[in-house]
C-alpha positions as CSV (number, residue, x, y, z in Angstrom):
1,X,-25.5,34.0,-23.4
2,X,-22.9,33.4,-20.4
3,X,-23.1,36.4,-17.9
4,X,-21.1,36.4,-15.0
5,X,-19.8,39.0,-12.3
6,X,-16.5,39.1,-12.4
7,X,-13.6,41.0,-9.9
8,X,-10.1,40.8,-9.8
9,X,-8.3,40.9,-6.3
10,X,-5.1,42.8,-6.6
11,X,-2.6,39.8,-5.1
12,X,-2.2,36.5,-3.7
13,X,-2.7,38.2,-0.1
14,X,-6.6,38.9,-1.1
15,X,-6.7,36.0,-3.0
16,X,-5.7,33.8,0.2
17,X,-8.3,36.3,2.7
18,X,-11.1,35.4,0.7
19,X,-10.1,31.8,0.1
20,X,-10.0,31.7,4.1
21,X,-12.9,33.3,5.1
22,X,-14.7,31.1,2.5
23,X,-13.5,27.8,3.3
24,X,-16.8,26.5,5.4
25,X,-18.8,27.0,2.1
26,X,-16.3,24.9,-0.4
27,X,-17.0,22.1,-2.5
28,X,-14.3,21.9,-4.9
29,X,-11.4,22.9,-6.6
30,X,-10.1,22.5,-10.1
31,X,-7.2,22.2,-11.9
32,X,-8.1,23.7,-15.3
33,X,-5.9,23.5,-18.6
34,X,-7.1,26.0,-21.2
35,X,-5.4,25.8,-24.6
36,X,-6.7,28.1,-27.5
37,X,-6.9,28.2,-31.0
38,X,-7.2,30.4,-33.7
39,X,-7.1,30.5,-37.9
40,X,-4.0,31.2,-39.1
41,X,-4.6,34.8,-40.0
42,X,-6.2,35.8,-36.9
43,X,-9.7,35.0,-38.2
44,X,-11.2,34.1,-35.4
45,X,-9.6,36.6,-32.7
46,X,-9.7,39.1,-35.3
47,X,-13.9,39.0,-35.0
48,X,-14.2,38.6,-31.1
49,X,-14.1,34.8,-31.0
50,X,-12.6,32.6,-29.3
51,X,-12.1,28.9,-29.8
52,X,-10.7,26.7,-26.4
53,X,-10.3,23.4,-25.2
54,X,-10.3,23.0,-21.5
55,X,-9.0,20.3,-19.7
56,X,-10.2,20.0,-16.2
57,X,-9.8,17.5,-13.3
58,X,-11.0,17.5,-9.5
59,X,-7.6,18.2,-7.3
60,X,-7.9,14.5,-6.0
61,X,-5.4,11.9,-7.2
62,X,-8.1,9.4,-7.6
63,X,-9.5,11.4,-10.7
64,X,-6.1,13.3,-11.6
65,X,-5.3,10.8,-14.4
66,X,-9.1,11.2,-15.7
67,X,-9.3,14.8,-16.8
68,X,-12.5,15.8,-18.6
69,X,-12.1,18.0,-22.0
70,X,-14.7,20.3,-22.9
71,X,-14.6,22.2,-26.5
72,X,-16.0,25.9,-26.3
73,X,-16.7,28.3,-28.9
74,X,-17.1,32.3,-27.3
75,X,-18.0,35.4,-29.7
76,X,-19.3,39.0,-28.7
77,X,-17.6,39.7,-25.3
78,X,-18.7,42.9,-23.3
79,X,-17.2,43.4,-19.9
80,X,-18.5,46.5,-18.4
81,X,-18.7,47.5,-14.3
82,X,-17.7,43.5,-13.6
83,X,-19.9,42.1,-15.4
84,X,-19.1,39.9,-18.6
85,X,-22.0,39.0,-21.1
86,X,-20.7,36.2,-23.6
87,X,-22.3,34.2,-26.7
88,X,-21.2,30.4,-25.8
89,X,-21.3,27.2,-26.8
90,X,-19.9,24.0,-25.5
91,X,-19.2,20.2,-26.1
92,X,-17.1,17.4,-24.8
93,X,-14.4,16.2,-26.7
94,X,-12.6,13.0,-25.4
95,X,-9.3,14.4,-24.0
96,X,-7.0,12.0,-25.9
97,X,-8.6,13.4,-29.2
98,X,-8.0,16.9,-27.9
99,X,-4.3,16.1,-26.5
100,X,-3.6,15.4,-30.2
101,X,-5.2,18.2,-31.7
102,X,-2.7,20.3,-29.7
103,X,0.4,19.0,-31.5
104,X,-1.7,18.9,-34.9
105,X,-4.6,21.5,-34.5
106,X,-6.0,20.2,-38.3
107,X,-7.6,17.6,-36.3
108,X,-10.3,19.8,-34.6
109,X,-11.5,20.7,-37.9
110,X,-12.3,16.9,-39.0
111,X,-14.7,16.8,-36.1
112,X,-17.6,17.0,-38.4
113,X,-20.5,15.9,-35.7
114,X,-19.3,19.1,-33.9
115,X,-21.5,22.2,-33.8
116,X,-19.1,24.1,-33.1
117,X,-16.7,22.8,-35.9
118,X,-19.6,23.5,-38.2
119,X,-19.6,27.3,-37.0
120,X,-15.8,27.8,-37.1
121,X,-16.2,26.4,-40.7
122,X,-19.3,28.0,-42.2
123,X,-18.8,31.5,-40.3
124,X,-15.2,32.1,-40.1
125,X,-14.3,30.4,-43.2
126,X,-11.5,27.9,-41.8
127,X,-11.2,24.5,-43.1
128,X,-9.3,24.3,-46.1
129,X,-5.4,23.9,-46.6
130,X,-4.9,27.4,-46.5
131,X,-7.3,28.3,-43.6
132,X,-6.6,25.7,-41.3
133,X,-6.2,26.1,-37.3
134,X,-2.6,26.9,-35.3
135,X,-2.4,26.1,-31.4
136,X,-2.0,29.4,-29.5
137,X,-1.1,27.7,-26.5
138,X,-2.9,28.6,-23.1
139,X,-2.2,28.8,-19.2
140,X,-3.1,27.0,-15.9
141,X,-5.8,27.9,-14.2
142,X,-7.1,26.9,-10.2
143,X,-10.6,27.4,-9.4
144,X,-11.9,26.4,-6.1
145,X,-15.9,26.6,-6.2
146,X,-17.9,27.9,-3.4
147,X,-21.2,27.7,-2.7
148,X,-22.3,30.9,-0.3
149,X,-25.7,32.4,0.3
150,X,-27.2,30.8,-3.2
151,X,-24.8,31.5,-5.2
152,X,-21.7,29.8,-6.8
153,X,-19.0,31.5,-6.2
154,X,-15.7,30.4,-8.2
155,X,-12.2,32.1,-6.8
156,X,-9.5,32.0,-9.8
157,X,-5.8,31.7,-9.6
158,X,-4.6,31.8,-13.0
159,X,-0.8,31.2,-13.8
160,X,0.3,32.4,-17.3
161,X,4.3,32.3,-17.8
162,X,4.4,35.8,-17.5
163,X,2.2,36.3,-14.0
164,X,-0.6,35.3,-12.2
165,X,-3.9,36.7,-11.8
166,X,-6.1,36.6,-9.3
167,X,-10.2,36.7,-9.9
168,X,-13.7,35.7,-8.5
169,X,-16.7,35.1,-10.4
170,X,-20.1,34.1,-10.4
171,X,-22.4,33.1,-13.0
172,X,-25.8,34.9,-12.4
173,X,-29.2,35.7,-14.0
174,X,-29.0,38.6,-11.9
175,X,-25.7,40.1,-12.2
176,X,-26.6,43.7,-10.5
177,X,-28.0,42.2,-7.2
178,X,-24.8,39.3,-7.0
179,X,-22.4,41.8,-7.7
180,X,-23.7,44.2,-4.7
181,X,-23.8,40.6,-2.3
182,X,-19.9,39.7,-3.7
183,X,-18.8,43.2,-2.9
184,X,-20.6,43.4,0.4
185,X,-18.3,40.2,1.6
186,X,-15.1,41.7,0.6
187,X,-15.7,45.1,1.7
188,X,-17.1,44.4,5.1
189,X,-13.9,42.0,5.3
190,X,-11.1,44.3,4.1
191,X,-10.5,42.8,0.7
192,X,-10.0,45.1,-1.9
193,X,-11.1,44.2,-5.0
194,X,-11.8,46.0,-8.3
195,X,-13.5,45.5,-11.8
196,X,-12.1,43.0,-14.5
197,X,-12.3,44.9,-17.6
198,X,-10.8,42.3,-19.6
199,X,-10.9,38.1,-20.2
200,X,-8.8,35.8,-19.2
201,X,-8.3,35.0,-22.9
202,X,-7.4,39.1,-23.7
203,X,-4.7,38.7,-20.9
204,X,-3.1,35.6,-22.2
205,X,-3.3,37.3,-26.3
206,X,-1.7,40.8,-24.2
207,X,1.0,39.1,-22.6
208,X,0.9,41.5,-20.0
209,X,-0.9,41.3,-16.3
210,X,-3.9,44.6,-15.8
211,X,-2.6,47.3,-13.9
């Protein structure tokens, strides 16, 4: 189970505050590539999963041409009052192997040493000619990682091609008492700030930026 606060700043002017005022505590940014996929009658979306491969590389042009690809399964969501609790599972998949699988998404499902290939199989019933996998497509995503009073605090920038969101979260075994410290910063600094009441993954499927 993934639990993480999670609170969406209302621009690029918060967005830039808080990236500011937290700029002594950073240690990296990433530029993440998120593509999803899902059965080709909605079997997976349909039953609050979601199947992505993320492509992610340090903002360095040393590693730029050496992105890393990691292959996540996610079922159950419930975000309530920022925080997001998640069923997960991940695995790397070499990033050549997942470039292909973009143009032909088949190929994911002939990954039979994969978990998570077993599951999509064997619990959503995909696998066959006529339940096979289509690319959904996906968005850009830059995350610059902070680490501040304990706690790693990642500050989102997300691009889809209709908008751009704005987020920070922070995965915690104590959601309640990292919330109250994340809110604490941005209210004693002027930042507002409110809830996410959705995924990033909802957003992209809604074509449509929250209110």
């Amino acid at each position: 189970m993934e639990v993480e606060v999670k609170l969406r700043l209302p621009g690029s002017a918060s967005h830039q505050k808080l990236s500011s005022l937290l700029s002594p505590f950073h240690t990296k940014t990433l530029i993440q590539e998120n593509i999803f996929f899902d059965g080709s009658n909605c079997e997976l979306s349909s039953n609050l999963a979601v199947l992505r491969v993320r492509f992610s590389n340090l903002n360095d042009s040393s590693t730029s041409t050496n992105p890393q690809s990691v292959l996540s399964l996610k079922a159950k969501p419930i975000v309530s009052d920022g925080i997001s609790r998640v069923e997960e599972v991940e695995e790397p998949l070499d990033p050549i192997f997942a470039r292909a699988c973009i143009a032909e998404p088949w190929r994911l499902l002939s990954v039979d040493s994969s978990s998570i290939i077993r599951r999509v199989k064997e619990d959503f019933g995909l696998g066959d000619r006529e339940k096979g996998l289509v690319c959904l497509g996906g968005f850009r995503n830059v995350r610059a990682v902070y680490d501040w009073q304990g706690l790693k605090l990642e500050v989102d920038e997300t691009n889809y091609d209709f908008g751009t969101c704005y987020e920070v979260e922070c995965e915690s075994s104590d959601p309640e008492r990292d919330k109250k410290l994340i809110e604490r910063l941005l209210e004693e600094n002027g930042i507002d700030f409110s809830y996410s009441e959705s995924s990033k993954f909802a957003i992209f499927l809604s074509r449509k930026l929250p209110s």
